[in-house]
N, C-alpha and C positions, 0 to 999 in steps of 0.2 A: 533188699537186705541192708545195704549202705541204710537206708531210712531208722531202719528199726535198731540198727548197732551205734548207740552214738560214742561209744568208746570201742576200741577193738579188743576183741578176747585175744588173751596170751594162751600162747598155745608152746609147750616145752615137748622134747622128744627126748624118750628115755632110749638108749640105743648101744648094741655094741656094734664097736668101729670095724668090726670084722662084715657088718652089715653097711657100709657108709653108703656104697653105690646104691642101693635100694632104699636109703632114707634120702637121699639126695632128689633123686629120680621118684618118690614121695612129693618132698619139698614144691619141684617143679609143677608138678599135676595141682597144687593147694596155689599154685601163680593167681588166678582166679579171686580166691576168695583175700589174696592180700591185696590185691589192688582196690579190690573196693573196701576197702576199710575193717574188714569183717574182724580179723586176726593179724596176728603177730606172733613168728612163729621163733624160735631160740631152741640153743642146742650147743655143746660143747665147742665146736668147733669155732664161734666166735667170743671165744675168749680170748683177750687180747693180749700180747706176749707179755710178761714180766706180773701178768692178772693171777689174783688167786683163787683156782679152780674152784676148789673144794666151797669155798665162800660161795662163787657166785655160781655153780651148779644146786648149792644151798636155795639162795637167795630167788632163780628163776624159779624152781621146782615149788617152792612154796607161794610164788606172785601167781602161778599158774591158773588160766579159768579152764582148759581142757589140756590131757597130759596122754601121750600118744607112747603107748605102749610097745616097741618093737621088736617080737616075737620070734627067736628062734634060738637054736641050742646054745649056739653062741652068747646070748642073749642071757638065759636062764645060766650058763657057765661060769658068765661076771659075777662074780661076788659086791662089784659096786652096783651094778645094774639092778641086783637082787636083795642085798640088804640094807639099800639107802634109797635109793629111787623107788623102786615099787614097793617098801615100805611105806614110807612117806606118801608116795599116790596114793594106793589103798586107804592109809590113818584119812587123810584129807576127801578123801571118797565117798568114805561111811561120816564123815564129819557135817558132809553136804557145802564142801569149800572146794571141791573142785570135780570134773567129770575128766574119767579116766575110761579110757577106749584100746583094749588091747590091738594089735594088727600082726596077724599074721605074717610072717614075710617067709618064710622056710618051715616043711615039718618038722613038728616037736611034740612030745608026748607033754600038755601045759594044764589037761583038764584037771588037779589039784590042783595047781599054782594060786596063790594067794587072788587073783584076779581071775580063774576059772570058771566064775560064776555068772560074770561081766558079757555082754555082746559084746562079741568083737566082727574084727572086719579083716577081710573083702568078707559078701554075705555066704553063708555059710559055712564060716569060718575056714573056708577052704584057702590054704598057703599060696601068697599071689605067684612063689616061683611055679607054683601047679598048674597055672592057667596057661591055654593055649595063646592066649595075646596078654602080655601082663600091660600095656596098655588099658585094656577094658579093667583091669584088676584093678589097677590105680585108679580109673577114673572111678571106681566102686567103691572106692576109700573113700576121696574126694567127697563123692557125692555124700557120703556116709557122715562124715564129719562135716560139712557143711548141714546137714540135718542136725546133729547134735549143737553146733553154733546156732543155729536159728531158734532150736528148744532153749537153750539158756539163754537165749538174750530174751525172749518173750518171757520167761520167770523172772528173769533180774527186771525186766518193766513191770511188770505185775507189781512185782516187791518193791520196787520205786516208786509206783502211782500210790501204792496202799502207806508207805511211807510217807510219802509226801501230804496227805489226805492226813495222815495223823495229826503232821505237825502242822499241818495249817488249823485242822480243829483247835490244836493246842495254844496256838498263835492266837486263832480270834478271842476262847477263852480269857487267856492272860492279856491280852490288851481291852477286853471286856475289864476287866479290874484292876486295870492297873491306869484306867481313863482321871481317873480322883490324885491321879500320881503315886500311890503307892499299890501295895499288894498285904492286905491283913494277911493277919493268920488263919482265920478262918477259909478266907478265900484260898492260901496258900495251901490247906488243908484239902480242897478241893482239887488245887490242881493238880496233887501230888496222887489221890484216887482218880483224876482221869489221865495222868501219866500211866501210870500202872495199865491201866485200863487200853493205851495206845501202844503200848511197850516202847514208850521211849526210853533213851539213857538219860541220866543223872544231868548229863553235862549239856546234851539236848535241851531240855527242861530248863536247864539252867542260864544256857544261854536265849533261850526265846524271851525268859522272862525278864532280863536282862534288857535285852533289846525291847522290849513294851515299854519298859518304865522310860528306858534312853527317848524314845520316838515322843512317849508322852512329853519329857522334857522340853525334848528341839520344838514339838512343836508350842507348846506353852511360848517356849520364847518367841516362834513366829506371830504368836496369835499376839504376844505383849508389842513385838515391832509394828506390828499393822494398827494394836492403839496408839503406840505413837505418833506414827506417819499420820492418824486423823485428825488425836492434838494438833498437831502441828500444821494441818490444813484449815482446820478450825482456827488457831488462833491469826493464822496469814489474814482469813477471806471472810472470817466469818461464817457461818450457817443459814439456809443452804449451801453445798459447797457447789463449784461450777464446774463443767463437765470435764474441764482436762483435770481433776483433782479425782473425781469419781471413778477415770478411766485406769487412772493409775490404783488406787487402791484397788478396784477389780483384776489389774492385771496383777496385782502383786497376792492376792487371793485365790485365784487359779494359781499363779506360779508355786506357792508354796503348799497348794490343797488345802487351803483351809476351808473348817466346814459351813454351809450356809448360816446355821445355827449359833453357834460362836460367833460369828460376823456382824449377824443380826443382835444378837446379843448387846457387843462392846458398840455399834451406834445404839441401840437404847440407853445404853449409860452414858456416852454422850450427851446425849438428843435431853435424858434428864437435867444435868446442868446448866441448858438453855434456859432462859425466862426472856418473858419480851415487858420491857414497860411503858406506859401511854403514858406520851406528853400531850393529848390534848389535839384537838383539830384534826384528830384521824392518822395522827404522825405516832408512830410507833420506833420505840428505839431498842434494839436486840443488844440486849448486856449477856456477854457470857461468862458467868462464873468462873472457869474455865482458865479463861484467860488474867483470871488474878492468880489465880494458881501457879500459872508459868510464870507469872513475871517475879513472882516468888524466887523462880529457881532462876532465873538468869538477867541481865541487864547489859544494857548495849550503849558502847562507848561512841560518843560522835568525833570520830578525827577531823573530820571539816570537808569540804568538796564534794558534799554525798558521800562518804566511806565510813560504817561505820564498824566495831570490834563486838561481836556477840562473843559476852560471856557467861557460862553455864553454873551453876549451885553444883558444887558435889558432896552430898552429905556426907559428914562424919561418919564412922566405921572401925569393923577391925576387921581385917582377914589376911588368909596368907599367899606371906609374897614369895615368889620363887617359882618353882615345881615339883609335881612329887617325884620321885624314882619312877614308876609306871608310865609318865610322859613319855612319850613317840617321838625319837628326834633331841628330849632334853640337852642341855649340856650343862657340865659339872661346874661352870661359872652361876650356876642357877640352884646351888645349892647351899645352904641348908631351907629344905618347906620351913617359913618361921611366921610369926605370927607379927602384925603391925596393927598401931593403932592410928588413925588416922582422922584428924583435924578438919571440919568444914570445911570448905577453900572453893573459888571462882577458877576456874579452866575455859579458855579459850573452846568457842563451840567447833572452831575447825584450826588447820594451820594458819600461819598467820600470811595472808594472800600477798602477790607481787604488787595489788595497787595498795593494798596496808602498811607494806614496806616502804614504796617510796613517799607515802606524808611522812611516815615517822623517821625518814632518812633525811627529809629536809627539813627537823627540826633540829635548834641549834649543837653544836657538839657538845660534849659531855668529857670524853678520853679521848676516841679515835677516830676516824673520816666514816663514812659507810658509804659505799657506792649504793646507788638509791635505784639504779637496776643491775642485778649482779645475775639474774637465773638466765639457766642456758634454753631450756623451754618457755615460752614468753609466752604469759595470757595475764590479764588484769587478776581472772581469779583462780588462776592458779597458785599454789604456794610458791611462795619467795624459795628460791634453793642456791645453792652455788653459796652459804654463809657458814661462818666460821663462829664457833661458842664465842670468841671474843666479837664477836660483831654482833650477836644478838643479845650479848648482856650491855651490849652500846644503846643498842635499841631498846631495852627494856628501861635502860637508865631516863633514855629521852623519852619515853611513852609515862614512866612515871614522873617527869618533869612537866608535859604538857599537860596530863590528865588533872595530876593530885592526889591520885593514887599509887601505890605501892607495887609493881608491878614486876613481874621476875618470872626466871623457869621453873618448870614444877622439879619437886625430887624428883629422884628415882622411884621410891617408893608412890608418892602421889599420884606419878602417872602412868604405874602398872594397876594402885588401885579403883582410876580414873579408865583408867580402858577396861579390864572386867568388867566393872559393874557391878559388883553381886556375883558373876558365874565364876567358874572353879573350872572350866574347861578349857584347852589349849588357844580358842581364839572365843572374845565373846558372844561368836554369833553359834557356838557347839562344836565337835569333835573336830570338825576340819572347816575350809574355807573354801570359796570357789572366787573366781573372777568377775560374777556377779554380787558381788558382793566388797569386793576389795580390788585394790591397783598394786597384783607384781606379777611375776614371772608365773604365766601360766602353762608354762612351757612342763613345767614341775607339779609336782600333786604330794598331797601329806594327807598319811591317814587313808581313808577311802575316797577320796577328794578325785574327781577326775580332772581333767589337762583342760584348759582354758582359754583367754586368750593374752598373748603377751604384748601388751602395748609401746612398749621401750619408750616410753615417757611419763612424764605428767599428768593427772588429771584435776580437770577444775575440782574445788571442793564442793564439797557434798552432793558426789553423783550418786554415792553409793547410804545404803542404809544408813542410821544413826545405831550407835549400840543402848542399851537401856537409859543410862544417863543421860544419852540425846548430846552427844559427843560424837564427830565425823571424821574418818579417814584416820582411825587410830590403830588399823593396820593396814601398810603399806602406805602407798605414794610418795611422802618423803620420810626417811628419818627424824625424830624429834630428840633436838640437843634436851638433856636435862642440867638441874643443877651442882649434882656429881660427880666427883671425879673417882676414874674406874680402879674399881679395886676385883682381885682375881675371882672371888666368890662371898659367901656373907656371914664364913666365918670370921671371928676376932673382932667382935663387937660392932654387927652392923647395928644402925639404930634402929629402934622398934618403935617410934614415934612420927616416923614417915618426916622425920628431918634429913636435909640432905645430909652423905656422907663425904667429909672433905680431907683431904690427905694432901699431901706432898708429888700426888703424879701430876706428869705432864698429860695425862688423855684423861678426856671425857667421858660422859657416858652417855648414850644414845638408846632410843626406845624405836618400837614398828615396823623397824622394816620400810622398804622405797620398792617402788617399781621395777626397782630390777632385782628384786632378791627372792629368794626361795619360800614359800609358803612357812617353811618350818622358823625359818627365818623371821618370820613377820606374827608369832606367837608372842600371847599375853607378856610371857616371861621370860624372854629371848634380851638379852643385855650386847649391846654393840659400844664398842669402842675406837676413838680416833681421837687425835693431838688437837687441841683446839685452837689452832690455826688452820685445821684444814678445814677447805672450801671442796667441795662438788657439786655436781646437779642431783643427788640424793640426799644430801642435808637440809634441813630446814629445822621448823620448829615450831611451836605453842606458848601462850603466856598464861602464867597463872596472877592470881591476886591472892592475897593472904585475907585480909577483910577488906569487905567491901565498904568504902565510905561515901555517904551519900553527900550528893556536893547541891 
């Protein structure tokens, strides 16, 4: 029984109180069938003091999946018993919303009675006061209703399997066309004649096709991360790539299901942009296309000692910054959804690391001192933390003193349109985030997001995916100071030019989210604020360039 009930039927007793000791001593004999899960049984008597009867004798009577009839003059006498309860039983009876079981408990003249028609019980309908052991009576009951339990939960599985059989039809249907990313009309035409056809509801239908186009999306985006990740193996190692390169994009292919076909696919379009050219003597030299491409979008600053600063192309754009109202978690600092237009510009391809930090701390001052290791977590490539907005616009002074280039923090604007990417959804990798994917508190989950792992530090950069722009760790790990100063939300002329916006406060604004903060927290469009003089081991930051000058 337990197997086959995976929810327990509600069982209500309609009853006068002139009969309590026989619905009690009922209750007792049904011990059985509550312990293992089968039912759950309710009845006036646990209403709890100061409770409103009427409401919740309402309220059980209609949850009800079997409703136990307790028969006798007393019974038929109540005028509530009679024209509330076994009204309502009966309406619900013939509705096929609930199964109604008269039981005799004492004679009564009941064969008119609105439920006259009904089996009732003990068998025979004979009054369990009439038996010579009411023991045997009740275990007759028992047994009786525990047979009507077993008949409904086998129809409600029926009714589940065949439901569930619908909507997976309907599922593969709509995710059959909805593979191209959308849903014609034509086709939407169709699945509305095989709706009809499954009797689903409106909102069914609605939501599965919902979720096809969603699933199309996420994975679009997985399948566009996995060409990156090859760009990017490609352009390290060259083609062939060598087996620890191979192993990871397999693992990263199974991890996210994608399909053989697809896969096979984006290295053919790779594999295309290869050419090999002969120098002569048998020596062959593999030029990859490919790799002008990249160097298109990004260039890499040499700080000296081996250390250098990859910086990334972020194309020009317009889209909007903020979030909308339907956002999960939003907050009204994130408001108004508005539209920016946005400037070419070079972004730092990750935070700016602790061994980054100390060349450009010991080059000459500019304004103020920089302690040249300030982070509480130590590793060469971890991000520098433990810094204050005035100590990286120190730094930014002295990286553009060494360089020759122009070098500073992105807006605000810039570097929510630099994290996106292109997507429109609460983080750029889709509806929620996990711990594979990002460094914070996986203790927390956002959205349908399950719990993680929580590191309570640091991690080196770029352990975790790149988002479209080929940009790392732009949620969580550390906070990233921008060049704004924090204003409550984006009315009263924020600018639409993705210029920073500057005012008269003492705090900053900050992007991302850090390792120790809440998923919701670490959202595209999530605005943080702090005095910039403060330092912690969650602050850090990124360097933008405005144009790039070739030296």
């Amino acid at each position: 029984m337990t197997e086959a009930s995976l929810v327990s039927l509600k069982v209500f007793f309609s009853y006068s109180h002139a009969d309590e000791p026989l619905k009690n001593e009922l209750v007792k004999h049904l011990g059985i069938l509550k312990r293992q899960g089968v039912i759950l049984t309710w009845d006036d008597r646990q209403i709890p003091p100061g409770g409103e009867w009427n409401q919740l004798i309402n309220e059980n009577l209609n949850a009800a999946d079997i409703i136990l009839l307790l028969v006798s003059a007393d019974f038929i006498h109540s005028e509530y018993c009679w024209d509330v309860e076994v009204t309502t039983a009966i309406q619900r009876h013939e509705a096929g919303e609930a199964c109604v079981i008269p039981i005799i408990l004492r004679s009564v003249d009941w064969d008119n009675a609105p439920f006259g028609k009904l089996q009732a019980l003990p068998k025979n309908a004979l009054p369990i006061r009439s038996w010579n052991n009411q023991d045997d009576a009740f275990t007759n009951v028992a047994q009786g209703i525990k047979s009507a339990a077993e008949k409904l939960i086998r129809e409600r599985q029926q009714k589940q399997a065949i439901r569930e059989a619908a909507i997976a039809q309907y599922r593969q249907k709509a995710e059959y066309f909805a593979s191209d990313g959308k849903i014609s009309f034509l086709e939407l035409d169709i699945l509305n004649d095989l709706q009809k056809k499954l009797g689903l509801l409106d909102s069914e239908a609605s939501a599965i096709r919902k979720n096809a186009l969603e699933f199309y999306r996420i994975y679009k985006e997985k399948i566009e991360t996995y060409r990156l990740f090859l760009i990017n193996f490609i352009d390290e190692q060259g083609y062939p790539l060598d087996e620890n390169a191979e192993t990871e994009l397999k693992e990263f292919q199974q991890h996210y299901k994608l399909k053989d076909e697809d896969v096979v696919r984006i290295r053919k379009e790779q594999e295309a942009k290869l050419f090999t050219e002969n120098l002569g003597d048998g020596v062959v030299l593999e030029v990859v296309r490919l790799r002008k491409e990249q160097e298109a979008k990004l260039f890499t600053e040499n700080l000296g000692n081996g250390v250098v600063l990859e910086m990334v192309k972020i194309p020009g754009g317009q889209f909007l910054m903020g979030s909308p109202q339907y956002e999960l978690e939003r907050n009204y600092s994130e408001s108004p959804h508005h539209s920016v237009t946005v400037q070419p510009f070079f972004m730092g391809k990750f935070p700016v690391t602790q061994r980054q930090w100390a060349i450009v701390a010991a080059v000459e001052k500019v304004n103020i001192d920089l302690n040249p290791d300030p982070s509480y977590f130590k590793g060469a490539n971890r991000p520098v933390e433990n810094v204050s907005w005035d100590d990286v616009i120190e730094f930014c002074a002295r990286l553009s003193n060494k360089t020759g280039k122009i070098y500073r923090l992105p807006s605000e604007a810039e570097w929510e349109y630099a994290c996106r990417a292109g997507t429109t959804t609460p983080f750029y990798c889709g509806e929620t985030i996990t711990t594979d994917l990002a460094n914070y508190n996986g203790k927390y989950t956002y959205n349908s997001g399950s719990m993680g792992e929580f590191r309570e530090q640091t991690t080196y950069v770029g352990k975790f995916p790149p988002n479209p722009f080929g940009l790392f760790d732009m949620h969580g790990n550390v906070w990233e100071w921008c060049q704004d100063t924090w204003h409550e939300n984006y009315y009263n002329a924020a600018p639409t030019d993705a210029s920073p916006w500057i005012s008269d406060s003492k705090e900053r604004l900050l992007r991302g989210g850090s390792w120790n903060s809440n998923p919701w927290i670490c959202r595209s469009a999530f605005r943080g604020k702090w005095a910039s003089v403060v330092r912690n081991d969650r602050l850090g930051f990124r360097v933008a360039v405005t144009v790039f000058i070739t030296t």
